[in-house]
C-alpha positions as CSV (number, residue, x, y, z in Angstrom):
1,X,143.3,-66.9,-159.9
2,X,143.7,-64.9,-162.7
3,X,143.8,-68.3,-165.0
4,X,140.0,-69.0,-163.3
5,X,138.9,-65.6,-163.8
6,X,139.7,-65.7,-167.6
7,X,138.0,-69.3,-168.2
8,X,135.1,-67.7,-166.5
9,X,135.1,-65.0,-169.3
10,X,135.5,-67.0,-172.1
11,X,132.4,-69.2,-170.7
12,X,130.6,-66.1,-170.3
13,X,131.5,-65.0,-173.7
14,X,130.6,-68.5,-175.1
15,X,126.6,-68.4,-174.0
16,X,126.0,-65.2,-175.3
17,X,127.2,-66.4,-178.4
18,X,125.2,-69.4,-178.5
19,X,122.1,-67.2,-177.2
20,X,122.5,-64.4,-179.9
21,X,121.4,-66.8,-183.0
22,X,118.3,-67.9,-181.2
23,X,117.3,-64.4,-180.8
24,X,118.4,-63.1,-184.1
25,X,116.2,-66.1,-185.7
26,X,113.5,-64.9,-183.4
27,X,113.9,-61.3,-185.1
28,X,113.9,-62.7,-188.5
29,X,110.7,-64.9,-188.1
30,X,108.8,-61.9,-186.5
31,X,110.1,-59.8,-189.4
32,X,109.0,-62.4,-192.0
33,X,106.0,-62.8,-190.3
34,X,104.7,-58.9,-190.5
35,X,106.0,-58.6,-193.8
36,X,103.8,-61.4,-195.0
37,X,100.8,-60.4,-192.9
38,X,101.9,-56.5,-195.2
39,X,101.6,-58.5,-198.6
40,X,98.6,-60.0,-197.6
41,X,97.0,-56.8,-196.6
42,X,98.3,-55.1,-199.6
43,X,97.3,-56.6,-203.2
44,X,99.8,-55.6,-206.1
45,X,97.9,-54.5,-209.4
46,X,98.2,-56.6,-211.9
47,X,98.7,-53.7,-214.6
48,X,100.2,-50.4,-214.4
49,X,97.1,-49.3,-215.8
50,X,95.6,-50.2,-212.8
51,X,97.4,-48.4,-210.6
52,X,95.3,-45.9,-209.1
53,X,96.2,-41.9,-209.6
54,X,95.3,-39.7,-207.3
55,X,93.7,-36.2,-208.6
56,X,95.4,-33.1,-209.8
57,X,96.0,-30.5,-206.8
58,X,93.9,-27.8,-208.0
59,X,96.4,-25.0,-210.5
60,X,96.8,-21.6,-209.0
61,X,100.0,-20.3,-210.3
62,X,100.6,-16.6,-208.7
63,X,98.9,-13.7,-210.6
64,X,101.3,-10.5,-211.8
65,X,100.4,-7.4,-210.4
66,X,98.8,-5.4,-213.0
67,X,99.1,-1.3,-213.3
68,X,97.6,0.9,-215.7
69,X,99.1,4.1,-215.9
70,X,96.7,7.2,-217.0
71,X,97.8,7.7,-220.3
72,X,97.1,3.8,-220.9
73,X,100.2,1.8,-220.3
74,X,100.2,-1.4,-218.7
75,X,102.5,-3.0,-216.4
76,X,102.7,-6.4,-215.0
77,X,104.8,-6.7,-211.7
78,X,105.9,-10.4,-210.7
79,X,108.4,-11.1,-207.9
80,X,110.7,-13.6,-208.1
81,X,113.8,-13.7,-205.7
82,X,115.0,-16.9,-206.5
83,X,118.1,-15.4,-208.4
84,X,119.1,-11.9,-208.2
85,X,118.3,-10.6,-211.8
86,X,115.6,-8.2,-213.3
87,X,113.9,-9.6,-216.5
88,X,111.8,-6.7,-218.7
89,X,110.5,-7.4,-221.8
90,X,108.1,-4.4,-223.3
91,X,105.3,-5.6,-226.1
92,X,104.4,-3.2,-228.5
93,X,101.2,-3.4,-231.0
94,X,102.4,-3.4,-235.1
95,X,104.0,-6.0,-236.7
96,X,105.0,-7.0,-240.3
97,X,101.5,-7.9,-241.0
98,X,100.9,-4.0,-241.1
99,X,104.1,-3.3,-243.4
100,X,103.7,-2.2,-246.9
101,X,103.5,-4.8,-249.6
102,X,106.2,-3.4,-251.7
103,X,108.3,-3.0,-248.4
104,X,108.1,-6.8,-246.9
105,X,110.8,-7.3,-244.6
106,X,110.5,-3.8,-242.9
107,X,109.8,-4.9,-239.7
108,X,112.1,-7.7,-239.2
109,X,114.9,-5.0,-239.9
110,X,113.5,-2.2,-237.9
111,X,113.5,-4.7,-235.2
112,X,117.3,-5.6,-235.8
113,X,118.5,-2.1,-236.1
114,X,116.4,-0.6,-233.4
115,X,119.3,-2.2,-231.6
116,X,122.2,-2.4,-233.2
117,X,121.9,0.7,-234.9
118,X,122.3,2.1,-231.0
119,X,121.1,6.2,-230.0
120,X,121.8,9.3,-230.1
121,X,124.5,9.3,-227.7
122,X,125.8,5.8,-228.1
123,X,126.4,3.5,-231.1
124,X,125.3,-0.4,-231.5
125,X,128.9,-0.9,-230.6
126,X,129.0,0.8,-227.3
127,X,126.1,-0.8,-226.2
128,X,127.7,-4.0,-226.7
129,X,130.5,-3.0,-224.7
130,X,128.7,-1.6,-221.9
131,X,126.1,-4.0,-221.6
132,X,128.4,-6.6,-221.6
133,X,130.9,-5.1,-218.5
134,X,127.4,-5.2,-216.9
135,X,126.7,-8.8,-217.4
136,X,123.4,-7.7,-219.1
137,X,121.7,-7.7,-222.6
138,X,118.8,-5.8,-223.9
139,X,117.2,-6.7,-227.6
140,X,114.9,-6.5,-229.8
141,X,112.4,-8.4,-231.8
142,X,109.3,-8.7,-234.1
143,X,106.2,-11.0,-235.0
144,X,103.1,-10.4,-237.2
145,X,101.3,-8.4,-234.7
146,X,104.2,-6.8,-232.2
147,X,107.3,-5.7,-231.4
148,X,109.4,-6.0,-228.8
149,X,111.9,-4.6,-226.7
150,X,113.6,-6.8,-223.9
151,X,116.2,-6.8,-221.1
152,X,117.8,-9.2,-218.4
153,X,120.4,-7.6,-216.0
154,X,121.4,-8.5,-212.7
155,X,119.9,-6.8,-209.7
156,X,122.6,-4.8,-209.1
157,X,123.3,-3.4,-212.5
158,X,119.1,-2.3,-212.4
159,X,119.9,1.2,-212.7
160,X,122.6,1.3,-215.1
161,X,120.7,-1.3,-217.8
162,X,117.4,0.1,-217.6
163,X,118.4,3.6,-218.6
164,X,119.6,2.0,-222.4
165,X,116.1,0.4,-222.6
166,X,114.2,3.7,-222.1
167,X,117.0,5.4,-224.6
168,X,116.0,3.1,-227.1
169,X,112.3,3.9,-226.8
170,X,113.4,7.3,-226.7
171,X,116.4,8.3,-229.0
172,X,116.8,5.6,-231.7
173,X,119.6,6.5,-234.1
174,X,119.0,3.7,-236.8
175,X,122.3,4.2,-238.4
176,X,122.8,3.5,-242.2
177,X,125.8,1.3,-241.4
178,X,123.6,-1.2,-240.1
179,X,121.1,-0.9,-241.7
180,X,123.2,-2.0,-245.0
181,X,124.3,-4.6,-242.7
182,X,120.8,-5.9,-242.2
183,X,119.7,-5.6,-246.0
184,X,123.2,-8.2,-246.4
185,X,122.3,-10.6,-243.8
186,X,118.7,-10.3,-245.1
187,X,119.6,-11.0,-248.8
188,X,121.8,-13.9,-247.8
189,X,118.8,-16.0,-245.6
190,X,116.7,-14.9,-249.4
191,X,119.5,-16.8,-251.5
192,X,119.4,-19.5,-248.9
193,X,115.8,-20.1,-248.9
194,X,115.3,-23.3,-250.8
195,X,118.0,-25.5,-249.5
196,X,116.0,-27.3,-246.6
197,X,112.8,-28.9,-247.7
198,X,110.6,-28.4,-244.3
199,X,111.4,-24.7,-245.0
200,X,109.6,-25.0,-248.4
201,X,106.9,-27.0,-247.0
202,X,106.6,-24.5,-244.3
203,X,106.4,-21.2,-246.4
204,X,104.7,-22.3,-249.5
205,X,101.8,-24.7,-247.7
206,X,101.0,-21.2,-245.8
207,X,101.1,-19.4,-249.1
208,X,98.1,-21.7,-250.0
209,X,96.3,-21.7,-246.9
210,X,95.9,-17.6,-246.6
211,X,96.7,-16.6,-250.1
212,X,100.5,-15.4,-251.6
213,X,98.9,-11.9,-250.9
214,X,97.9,-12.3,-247.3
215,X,100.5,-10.8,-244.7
216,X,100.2,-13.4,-242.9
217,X,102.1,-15.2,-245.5
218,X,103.9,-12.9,-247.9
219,X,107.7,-13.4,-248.2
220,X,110.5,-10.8,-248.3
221,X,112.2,-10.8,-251.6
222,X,115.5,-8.8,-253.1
223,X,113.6,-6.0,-254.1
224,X,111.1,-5.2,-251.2
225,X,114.2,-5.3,-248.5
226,X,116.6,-3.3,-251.1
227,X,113.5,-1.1,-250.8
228,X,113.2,-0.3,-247.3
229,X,114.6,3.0,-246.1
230,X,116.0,4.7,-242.9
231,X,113.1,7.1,-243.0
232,X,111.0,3.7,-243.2
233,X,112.5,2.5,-239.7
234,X,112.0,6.3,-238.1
235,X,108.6,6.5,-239.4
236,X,107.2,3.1,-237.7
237,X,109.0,3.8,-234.4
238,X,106.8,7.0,-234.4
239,X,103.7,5.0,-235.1
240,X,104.2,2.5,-232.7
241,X,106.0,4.0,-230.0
242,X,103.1,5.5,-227.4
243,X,102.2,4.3,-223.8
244,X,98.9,3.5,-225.2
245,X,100.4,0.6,-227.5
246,X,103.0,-0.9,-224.9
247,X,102.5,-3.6,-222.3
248,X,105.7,-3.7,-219.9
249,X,106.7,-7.4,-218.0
250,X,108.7,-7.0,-215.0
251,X,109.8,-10.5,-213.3
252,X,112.8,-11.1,-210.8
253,X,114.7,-10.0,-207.8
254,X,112.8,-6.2,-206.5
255,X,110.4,-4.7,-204.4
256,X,107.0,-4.1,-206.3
257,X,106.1,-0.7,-204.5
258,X,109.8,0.3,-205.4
259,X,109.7,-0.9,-209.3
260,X,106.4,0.3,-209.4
261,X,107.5,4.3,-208.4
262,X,110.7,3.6,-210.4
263,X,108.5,2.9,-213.7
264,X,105.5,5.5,-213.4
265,X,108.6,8.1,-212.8
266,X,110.1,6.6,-216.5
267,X,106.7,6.3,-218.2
268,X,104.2,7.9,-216.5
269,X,104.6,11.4,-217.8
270,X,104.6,10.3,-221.3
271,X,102.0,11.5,-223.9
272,X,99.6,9.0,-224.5
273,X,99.7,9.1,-228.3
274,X,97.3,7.3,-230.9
275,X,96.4,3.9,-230.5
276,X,98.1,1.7,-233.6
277,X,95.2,0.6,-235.7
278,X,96.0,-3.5,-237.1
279,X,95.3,-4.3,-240.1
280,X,91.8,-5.5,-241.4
281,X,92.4,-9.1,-243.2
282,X,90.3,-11.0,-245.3
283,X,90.6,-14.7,-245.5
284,X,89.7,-17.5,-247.9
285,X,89.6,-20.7,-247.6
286,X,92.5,-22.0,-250.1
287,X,91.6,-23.4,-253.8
288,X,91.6,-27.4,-253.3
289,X,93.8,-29.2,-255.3
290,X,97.0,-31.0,-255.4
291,X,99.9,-28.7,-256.0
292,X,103.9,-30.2,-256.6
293,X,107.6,-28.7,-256.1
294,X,110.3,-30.4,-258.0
295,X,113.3,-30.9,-255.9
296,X,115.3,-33.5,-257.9
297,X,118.7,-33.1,-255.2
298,X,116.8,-35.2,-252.4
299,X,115.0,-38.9,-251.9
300,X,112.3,-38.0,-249.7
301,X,109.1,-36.2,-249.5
302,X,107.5,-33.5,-247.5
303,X,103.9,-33.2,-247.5
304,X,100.9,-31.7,-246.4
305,X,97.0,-30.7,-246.1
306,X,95.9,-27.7,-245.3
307,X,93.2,-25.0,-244.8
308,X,91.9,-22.4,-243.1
309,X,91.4,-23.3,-239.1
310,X,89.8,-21.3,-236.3
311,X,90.6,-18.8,-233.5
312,X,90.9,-19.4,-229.7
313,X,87.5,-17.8,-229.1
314,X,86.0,-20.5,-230.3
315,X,83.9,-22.2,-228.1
316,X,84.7,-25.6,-229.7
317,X,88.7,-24.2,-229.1
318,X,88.7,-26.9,-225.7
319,X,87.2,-30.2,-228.2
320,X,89.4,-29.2,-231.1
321,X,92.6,-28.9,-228.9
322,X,91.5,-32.6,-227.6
323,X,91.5,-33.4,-231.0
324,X,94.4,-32.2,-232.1
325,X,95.9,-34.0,-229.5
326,X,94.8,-37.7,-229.9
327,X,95.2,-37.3,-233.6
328,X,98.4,-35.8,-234.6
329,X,100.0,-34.2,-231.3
330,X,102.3,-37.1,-230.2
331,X,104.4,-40.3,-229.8
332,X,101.1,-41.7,-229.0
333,X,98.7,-40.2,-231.3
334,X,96.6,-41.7,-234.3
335,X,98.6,-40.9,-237.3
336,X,102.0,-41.8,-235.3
337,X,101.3,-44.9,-234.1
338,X,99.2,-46.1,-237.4
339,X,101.3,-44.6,-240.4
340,X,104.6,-44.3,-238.3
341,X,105.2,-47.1,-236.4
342,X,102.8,-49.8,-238.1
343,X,102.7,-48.8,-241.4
344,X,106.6,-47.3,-241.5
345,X,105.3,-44.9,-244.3
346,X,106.9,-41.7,-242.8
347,X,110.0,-40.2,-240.8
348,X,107.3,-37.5,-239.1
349,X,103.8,-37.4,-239.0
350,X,101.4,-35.0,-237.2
351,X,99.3,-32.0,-237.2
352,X,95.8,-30.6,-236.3
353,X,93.3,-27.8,-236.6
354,X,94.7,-24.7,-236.1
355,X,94.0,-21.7,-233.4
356,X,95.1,-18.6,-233.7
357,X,94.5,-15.6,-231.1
358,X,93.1,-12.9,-233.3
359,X,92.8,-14.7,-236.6
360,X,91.9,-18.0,-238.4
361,X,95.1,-20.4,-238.0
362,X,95.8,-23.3,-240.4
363,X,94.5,-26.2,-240.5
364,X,97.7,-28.7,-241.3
365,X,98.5,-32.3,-241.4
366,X,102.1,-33.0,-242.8
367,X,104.2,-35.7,-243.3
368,X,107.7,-36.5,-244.0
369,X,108.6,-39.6,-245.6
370,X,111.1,-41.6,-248.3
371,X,110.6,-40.7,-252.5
372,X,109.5,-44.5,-252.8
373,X,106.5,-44.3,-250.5
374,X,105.4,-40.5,-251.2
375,X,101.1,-41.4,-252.9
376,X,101.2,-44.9,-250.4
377,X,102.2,-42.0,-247.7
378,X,98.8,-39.6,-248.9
379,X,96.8,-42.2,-249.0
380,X,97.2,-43.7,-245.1
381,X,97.0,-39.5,-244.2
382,X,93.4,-39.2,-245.9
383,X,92.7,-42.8,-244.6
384,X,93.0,-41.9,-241.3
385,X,91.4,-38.6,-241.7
386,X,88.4,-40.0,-243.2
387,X,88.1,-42.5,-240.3
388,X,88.6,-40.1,-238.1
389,X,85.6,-38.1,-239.5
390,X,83.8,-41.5,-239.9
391,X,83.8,-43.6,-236.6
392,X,84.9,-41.0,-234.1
393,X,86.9,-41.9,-231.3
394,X,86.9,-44.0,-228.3
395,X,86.2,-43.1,-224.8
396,X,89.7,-44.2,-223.9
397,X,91.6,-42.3,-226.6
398,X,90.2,-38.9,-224.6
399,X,91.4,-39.7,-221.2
400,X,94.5,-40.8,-222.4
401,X,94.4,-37.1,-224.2
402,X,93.0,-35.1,-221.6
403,X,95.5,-36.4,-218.8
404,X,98.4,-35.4,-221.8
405,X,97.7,-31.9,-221.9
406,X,96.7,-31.6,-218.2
407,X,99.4,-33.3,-216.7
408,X,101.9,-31.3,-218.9
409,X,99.9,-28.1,-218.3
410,X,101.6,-27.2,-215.6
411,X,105.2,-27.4,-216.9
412,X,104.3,-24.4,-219.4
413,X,103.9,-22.5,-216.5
414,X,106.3,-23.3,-214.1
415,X,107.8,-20.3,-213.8
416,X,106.5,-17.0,-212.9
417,X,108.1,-15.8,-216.0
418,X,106.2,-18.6,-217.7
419,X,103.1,-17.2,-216.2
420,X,103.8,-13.2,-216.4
421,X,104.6,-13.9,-220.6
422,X,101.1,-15.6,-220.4
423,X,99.5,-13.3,-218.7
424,X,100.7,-10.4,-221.5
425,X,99.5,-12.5,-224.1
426,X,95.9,-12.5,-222.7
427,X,96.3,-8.5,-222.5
428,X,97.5,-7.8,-225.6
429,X,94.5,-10.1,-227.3
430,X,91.8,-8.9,-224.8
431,X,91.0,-12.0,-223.2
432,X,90.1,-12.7,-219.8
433,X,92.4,-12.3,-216.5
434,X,91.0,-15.9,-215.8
435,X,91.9,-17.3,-219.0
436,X,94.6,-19.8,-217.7
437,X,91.8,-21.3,-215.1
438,X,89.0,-21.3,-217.7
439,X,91.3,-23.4,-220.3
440,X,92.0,-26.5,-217.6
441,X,87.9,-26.6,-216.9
442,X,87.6,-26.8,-220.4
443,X,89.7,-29.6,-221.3
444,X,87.7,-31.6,-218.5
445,X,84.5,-30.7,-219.5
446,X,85.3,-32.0,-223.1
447,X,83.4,-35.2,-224.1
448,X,84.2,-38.3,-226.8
449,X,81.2,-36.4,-228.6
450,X,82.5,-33.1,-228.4
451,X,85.3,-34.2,-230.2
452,X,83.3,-36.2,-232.9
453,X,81.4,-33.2,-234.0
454,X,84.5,-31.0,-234.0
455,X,86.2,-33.6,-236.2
456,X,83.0,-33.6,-238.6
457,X,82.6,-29.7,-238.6
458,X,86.1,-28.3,-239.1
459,X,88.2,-31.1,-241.0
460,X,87.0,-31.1,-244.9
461,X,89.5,-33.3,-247.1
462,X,87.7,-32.3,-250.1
463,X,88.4,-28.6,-249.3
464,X,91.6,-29.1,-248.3
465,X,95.1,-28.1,-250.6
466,X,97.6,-30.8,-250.6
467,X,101.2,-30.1,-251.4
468,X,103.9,-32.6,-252.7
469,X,108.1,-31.1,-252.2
470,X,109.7,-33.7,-253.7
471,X,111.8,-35.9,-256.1
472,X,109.1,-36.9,-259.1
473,X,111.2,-39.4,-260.4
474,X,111.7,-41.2,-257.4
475,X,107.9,-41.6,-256.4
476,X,105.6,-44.8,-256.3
477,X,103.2,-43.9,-258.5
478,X,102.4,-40.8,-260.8
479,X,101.1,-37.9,-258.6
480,X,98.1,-37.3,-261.0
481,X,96.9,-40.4,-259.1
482,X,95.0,-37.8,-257.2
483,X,93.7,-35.6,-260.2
484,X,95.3,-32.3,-261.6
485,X,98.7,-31.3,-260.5
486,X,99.3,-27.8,-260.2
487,X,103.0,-26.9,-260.2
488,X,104.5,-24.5,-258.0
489,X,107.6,-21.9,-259.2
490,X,109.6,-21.6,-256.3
491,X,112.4,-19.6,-258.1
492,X,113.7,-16.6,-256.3
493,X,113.0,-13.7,-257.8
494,X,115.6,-11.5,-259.1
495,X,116.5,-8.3,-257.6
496,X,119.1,-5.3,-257.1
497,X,120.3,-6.4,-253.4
498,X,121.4,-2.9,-253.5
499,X,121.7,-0.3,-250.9
């Protein structure tokens, strides 16, 4: 019995076995079936360019919330409670483009001492210590038109850290010991200045496009920094210290009613002082010409064109960023992919018309390339200048432009402290709230004709300095191929780098 039962199992087993492929083949033919009847439906581009891209979700980044206190502070407030830390950075109006000639250098040191020369109560030192049990930092820095004063702390330490940032403001100490210790440091980067040649290039192309005199482009030597005094350093912190000249950035982990209380209580009962007055700045355009730097110790050459640009409240700003962008901005741009990658005439090739906030920027195109190809190198850069000033560009060349700097747009603000920093910016210049919202409607409305005009209106070649840092001996042809050379005496002055 139990013999039959088994065989009838086995039997069993065997037919739905020998069933099972008949189905599955029925599953795989159905399957093959709908996945052709998918392809047929669905027709694969026969480019990537074809594929089709849907349109930009419309850019709203959160706004700070903005404060002005009655004796003219402002404060930007912008939650973020992704981590638990408190970010502050305070912006202050005066920078070294307001220091005295004969004193160049000031501000870069008042900014380094500010903090390491500690307060009244603690040294440099101490703060180090403490700030570091606390997981924290707070420091300070300059630029031509600010300074600043900045902290990160974690949420927790809030109310230990922020106390140090309002001593500073309040009770700087600038002590002599560091400030010997900054006129060292400062004399060393001097005596280091002419190793690296893009340094050179940098400094002394910027020299000719605002003038050696402009402060936008003086440089600090021996005797200006061994110059500078402690009195200096008290004296600016009293001319720029004032509610009235500060703009306060507040991003991270807190409650905005609650910071806001905490920071009206710390600045709100401050006088308002006087308002820091900038400096009034003439510029001309720079003298034409081709200008050379012997450096025999390397086998290339740096180069490059310049002249005075434009500022951002231009209403061409929108066309000439375009500009900038299909010409010299990228891996993709004009001068890359002709004198780069086809020509192989240079290492690094790029540049544009420049736009400052509050001033004219420069105008620069430079290049980088081997001693042997240094005039064949000038000559593709004013080639393609000259057709870009000639022919214009193509419809093609703008969208490929336009979808560059609006599809990257968004990762310069990805980050509320991204947009609170930006937001500052447009405070401190006077520009509109709006300003982030007006610049992506401006790219779009940009057209290949725009650009064209731009190109023809603010690049002149024949106005334009060139400069040559290089090995003479090593070039391809003499550089008086391209009329006068004027040489340029790079030689550090010398000085007492004395206390």
């Amino acid at each position: 019995m139990r013999t039959t039962l088994r065989k009838l199992f086995f039997s069993l087993v065997a037919a739905l076995c020998l069933a099972l492929p008949c189905s599955a083949q029925m599953e795989r033919t159905a399957s093959a079936a709908e996945l052709s009847q998918d392809r047929s439906a669905t027709t694969l581009p026969s480019s990537w360019r074809n594929i089709p891209i849907p349109p930009l979700h419309q850019f709203k980044p959160q706004d700070p919330r903005r404060i002005e206190l009655p004796n003219g502070m402002v404060i930007f407030l912008q939650e973020d409670h992704e981590l638990p830390v408190i970010d502050g950075t305070i912006r202050i109006r005066g920078g070294s483009r307001e220091e005295p000639s004969g004193k160049v250098g000031m501000v870069a040191m008042y900014a380094d001492v500010w903090r390491t020369g500690g307060t009244t109560s603690k040294t440099g030192d101490e703060l180090d210590d403490f700030l570091e049990s606390h997981a924290a930092r707070v420091e300070a820095s300059d630029s031509a038109d600010s300074t600043f004063l900045s902290w990160s702390c974690l949420k927790e330490s809030f109310d230990q850290v922020f106390p140090v940032v309002l001593d500073l403001l309040e009770h700087p100490e600038f002590r002599q010991d560091k400030i010997d210790l900054a006129k060292q440091q400062f004399f060393s980067v001097i005596s280091r200045r002419n190793d690296d040649l893009d340094e050179i290039l940098q400094r002394e192309s910027t020299q000719l496009a605002y003038g050696r005199d402009n402060p936008y482009s003086r440089t600090a030597e021996y005797d200006t920094v061994a110059a500078v005094k402690r009195e200096d350093l008290q004296r600016w912190h009293q001319q720029t210290i004032a509610p009235i000249n500060m703009i306060l950035g507040v991003t991270g982990d807190f409650d905005s009613a609650l910071m806001e209380q905490r920071l009206r209580q710390a600045f709100g009962t401050l006088p308002r002082g006087e308002l820091f007055s900038p400096a009034k700045i003439t510029f001309r355009p720079p003298q034409p010409g081709t200008y050379f730097i012997e450096k025999s110790d390397v086998n290339q050459s740096a180069i490059a064109m310049v002249d005075l640009g434009t500022n951002r409240n231009n209403p061409d700003y929108y066309a000439i960023a375009l500009m900038n962008e299909l010409f010299g901005g990228g891996f993709s741009s004009r001068l890359f992919v002709n004198i780069r990658t086809k020509l192989g005439l240079a290492y690094s090739v790029g540049g544009g018309v420049g736009a400052a906030y509050d001033h004219p920027g420069i105008s620069r195109f430079v290049m980088s390339t081997k001693s042997g190809t240094t005039i064949a190198g000038i000559q593709a850069l004013r080639k393609e200048i000259d057709n870009l000033i000639q022919h214009g560009i193509k419809p093609e060349e703008l969208k490929k432009a336009k979808d560059s700097i609006l599809n990257s747009f968004i990762f310069q603000f990805d980050s509320k402290e991204k947009v609170l920093a930006e937001r500052m910016r447009y405070e401190f210049y006077g520009l509109p709230a709006d300003y982030l919202e007006r610049y992506r409607a401006g790219i779009e409305k940009v057209t290949p004709a725009d650009v064209d005009r731009v190109a023809r209106e603010y690049i002149h070649p024949e106005k334009m300095a060139v400069l040559v840092v290089g090995n003479a001996k090593e070039f391809d042809k003499d550089l008086a191929t391209f009329g006068k050379v004027t040489p340029i005496d790079i030689t550090i002055p010398p000085g007492k780098p004395a206390r």
